[in-house]
C-alpha positions in Angstrom: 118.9 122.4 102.7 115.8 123.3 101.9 112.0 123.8 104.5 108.9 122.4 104.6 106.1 123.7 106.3 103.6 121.9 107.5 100.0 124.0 109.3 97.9 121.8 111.2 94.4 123.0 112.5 93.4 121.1 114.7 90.2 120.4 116.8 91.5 121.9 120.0 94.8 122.9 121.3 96.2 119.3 122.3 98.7 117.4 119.6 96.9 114.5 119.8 93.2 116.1 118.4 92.1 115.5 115.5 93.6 117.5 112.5 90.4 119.7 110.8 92.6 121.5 108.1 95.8 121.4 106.6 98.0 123.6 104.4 101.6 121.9 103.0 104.4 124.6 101.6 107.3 122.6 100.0 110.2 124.8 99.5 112.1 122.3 97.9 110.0 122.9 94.3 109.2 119.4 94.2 105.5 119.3 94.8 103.0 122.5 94.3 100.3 121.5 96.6 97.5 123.6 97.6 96.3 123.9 100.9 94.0 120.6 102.1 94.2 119.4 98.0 93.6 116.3 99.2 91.0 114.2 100.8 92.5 113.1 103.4 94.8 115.0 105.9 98.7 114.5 105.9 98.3 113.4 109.6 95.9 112.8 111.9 97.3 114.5 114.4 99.9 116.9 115.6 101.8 114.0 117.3 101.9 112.3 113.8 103.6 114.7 112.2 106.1 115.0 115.3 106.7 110.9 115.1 107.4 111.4 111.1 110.4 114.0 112.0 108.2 117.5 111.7 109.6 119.8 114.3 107.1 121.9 115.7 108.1 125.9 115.9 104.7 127.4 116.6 101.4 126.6 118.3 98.6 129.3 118.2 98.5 131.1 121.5 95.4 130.0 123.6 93.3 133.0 124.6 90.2 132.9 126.4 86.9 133.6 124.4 84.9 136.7 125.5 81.1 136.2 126.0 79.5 135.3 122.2 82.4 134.5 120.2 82.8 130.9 121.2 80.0 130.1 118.8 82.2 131.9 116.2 83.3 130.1 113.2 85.0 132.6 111.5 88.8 131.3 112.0 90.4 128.1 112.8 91.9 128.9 116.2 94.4 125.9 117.4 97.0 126.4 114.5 100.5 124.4 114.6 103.4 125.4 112.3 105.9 122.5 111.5 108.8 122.7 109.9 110.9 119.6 108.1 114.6 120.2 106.3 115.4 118.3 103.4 118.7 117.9 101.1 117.9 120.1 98.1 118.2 118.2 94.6 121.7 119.6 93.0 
């Protein structure tokens, strides 16, 4: 068996928001993509990628802003981790 990882970002820190960046880690070999090659995101939500057999195994921890830094743009903060085990090619 072999994992793929699948990051979300997503607008805010329910499943069904709107995904705003992507990154896709195949460790099968199969595919080399780099994060958000493509156009369009994998899934459009978090609850997508849960319907198409991702598991989830971490959500970014929800933390309060202080005063000023929710005008901040310097991360993406609502960040899911998805995993998905495949039969690796013999």
């Amino acid at each position: 068996m072999r994992q793929k990882v699948l990051v979300l970002y997503l607008a805010n820190s329910a499943l069904d928001a709107p995904t705003v960046a992507w990154a896709v880690y195949d460790g099968t070999g199969e595919t080399r993509p780099m994060a958000g090659d493509d156009d369009q995101a994998p899934y459009r939500t978090g609850v997508e990628a849960l319907k198409d057999g991702w598991r989830l195994f971490q959500a970014a921890q929800i933390l309060p802003h202080t005063r000023g830094d929710e005008f901040d743009l310097a991360y993406l903060k609502y960040e899911f981790f998805f995993e998905k085990l495949v039969e690796a090619a013999a």
